[in-house]
C-alpha positions as MATLAB code, in Angstrom:
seq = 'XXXXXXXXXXXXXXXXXXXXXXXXXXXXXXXXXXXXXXXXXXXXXXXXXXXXXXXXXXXXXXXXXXXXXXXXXXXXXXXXXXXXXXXXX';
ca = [
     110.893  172.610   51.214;
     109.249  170.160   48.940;
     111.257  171.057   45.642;
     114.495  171.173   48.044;
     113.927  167.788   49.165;
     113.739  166.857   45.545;
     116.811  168.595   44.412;
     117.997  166.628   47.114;
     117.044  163.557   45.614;
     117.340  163.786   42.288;
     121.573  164.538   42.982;
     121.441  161.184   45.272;
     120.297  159.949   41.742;
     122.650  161.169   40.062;
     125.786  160.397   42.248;
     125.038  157.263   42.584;
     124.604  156.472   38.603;
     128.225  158.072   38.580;
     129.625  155.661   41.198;
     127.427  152.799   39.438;
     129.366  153.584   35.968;
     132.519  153.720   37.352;
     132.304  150.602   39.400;
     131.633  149.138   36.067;
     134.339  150.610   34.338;
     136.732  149.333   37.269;
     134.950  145.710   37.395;
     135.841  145.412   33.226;
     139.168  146.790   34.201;
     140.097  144.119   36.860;
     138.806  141.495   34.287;
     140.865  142.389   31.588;
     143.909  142.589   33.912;
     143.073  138.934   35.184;
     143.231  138.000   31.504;
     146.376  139.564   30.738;
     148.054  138.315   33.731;
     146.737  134.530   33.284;
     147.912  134.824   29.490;
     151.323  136.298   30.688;
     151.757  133.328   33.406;
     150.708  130.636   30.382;
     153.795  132.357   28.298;
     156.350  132.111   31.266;
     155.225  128.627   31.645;
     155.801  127.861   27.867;
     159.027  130.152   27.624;
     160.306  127.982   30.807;
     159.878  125.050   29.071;
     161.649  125.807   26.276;
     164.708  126.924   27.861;
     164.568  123.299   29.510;
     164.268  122.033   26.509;
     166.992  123.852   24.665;
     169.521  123.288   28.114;
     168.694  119.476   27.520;
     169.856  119.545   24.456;
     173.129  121.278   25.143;
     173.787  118.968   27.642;
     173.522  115.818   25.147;
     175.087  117.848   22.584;
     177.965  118.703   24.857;
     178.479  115.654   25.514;
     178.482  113.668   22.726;
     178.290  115.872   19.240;
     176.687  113.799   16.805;
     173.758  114.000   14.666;
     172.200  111.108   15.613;
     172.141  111.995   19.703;
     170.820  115.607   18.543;
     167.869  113.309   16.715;
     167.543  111.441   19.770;
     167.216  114.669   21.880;
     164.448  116.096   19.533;
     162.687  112.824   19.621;
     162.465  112.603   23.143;
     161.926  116.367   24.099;
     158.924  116.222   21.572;
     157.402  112.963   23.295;
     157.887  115.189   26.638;
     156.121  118.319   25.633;
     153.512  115.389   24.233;
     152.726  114.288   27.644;
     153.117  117.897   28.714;
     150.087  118.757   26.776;
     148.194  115.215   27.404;
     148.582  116.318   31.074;
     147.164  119.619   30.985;
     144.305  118.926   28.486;
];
């Protein structure tokens, strides 16, 4: 009875070390995920803001053609992504 009841408890032990490891395992899953998600959405938002950037300049280049407007364009796109990053620091 007594070494039953032991048996008993000692494999309570032990399943719950199992489940204890593996909800470890899944917590430093989920983190990483988080991390790989947030650094995906930080790409989009930089990836979106360079196709603005490049439609922008088609736009002025479309419409006008010269050197100097395209100098103009890169001028004033860099000033933008300057605030950009004032903003979010």
């Amino acid at each position: 009875m007594l070494e039953g009841l032991r048996q008993d408890i000692l494999a309570l032990i032990s399943m719950y070390e199992k489940t204890r490891k593996e909800r470890d395992e899944l917590a430093s899953e989920l983190r990483k995920s988080r991390e790989t998600v947030e650094e995906y959405r930080k790409q989009i938002i930089e990836l979106d803001r360079e196709i603005d950037n490049l439609r922008l300049r088609s736009a002025f280049l479309a419409a006008s053609g010269d050197e100097e407007a395209k100098k103009k364009i890169d001028r004033l796109i860099r000033e933008i992504d300057k605030c950009i990053s004032i903003m979010e620091g």
